[in-house]
Structures are given as C-alpha cells and as structure tokens.
C-alpha positions in Angstrom: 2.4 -12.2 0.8 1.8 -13.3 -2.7 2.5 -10.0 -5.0 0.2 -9.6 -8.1 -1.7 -6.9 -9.7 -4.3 -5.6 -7.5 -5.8 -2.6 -7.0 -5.5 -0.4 -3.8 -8.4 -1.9 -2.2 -7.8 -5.3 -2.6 -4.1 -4.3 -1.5 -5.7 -2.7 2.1 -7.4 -6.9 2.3 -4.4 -8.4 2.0 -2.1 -6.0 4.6 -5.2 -6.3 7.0 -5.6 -2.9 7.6 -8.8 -0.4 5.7 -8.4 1.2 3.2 -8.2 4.9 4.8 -5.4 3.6 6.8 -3.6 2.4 3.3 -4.2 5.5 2.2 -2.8 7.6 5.4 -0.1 5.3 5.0 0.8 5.6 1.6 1.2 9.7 2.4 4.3 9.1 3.6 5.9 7.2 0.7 8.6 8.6 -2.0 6.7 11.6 -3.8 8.2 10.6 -7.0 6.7 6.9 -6.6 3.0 8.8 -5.6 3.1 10.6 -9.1 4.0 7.4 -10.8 0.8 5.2 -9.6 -1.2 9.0 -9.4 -5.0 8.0 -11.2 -4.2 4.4 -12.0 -6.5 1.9 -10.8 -4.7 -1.4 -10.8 -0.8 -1.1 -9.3 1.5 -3.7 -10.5 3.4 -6.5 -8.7 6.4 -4.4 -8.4 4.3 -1.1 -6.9 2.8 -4.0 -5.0 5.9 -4.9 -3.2 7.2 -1.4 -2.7 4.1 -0.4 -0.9 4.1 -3.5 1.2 7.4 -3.1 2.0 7.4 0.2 3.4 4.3 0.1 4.7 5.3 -3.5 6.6 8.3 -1.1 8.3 5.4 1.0 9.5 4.3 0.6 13.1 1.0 -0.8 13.9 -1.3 0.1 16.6 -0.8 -2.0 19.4 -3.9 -4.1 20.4 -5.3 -4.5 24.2 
C-alpha cells in the first residue's frame, strides 16, 4: 500500500473494507493516537501507516 495523505474514507477504499468497519476498527486503537487525528479531515502519511498497520494485524472475516 502506497501511504499518502488521505482522508478516512479514501483510507476504508484502499484497506478494502467500508467505512463503518474502519471506523469499528479504529475504536480499538491507542486513545492517545484517537485524540491526535480527533476532527481532522485529512490524516497524514504517517497516521496513514499507523492505522494500516494495526488494523492489517486485525482479523478479517473469513469468506465462504
């Protein structure tokens, strides 16, 4: 995955997954790293690759 500035629906796009499930996901991430991005629109390649990263160490859904 290419990391760039993107907001958090473009983000959902390029994991695959909507963008309630991003959302879900995110939850579970470091509180401190929540308040940091908290009302911003765009998230910056670094946020970028911190979300993708844990989120990547999430399990998916298997599919039948």
């Amino acid at each position: 995955m290419e990391y760039k500035t993107m907001n958090r629906k473009e983000l959902a796009m390029e994991l695959e997954i909507s963008g309630s499930t991003l959302w879900r996901r995110m939850k579970d991430l470091d509180p401190q790293f929540k308040e940091q991005i908290k009302g911003r629109y765009v998230l910056l390649e670094n946020e970028v690759k911190y979300i993708h990263e844990q989120i990547s160490g999430m399990q998916k859904w298997p599919t039948l």
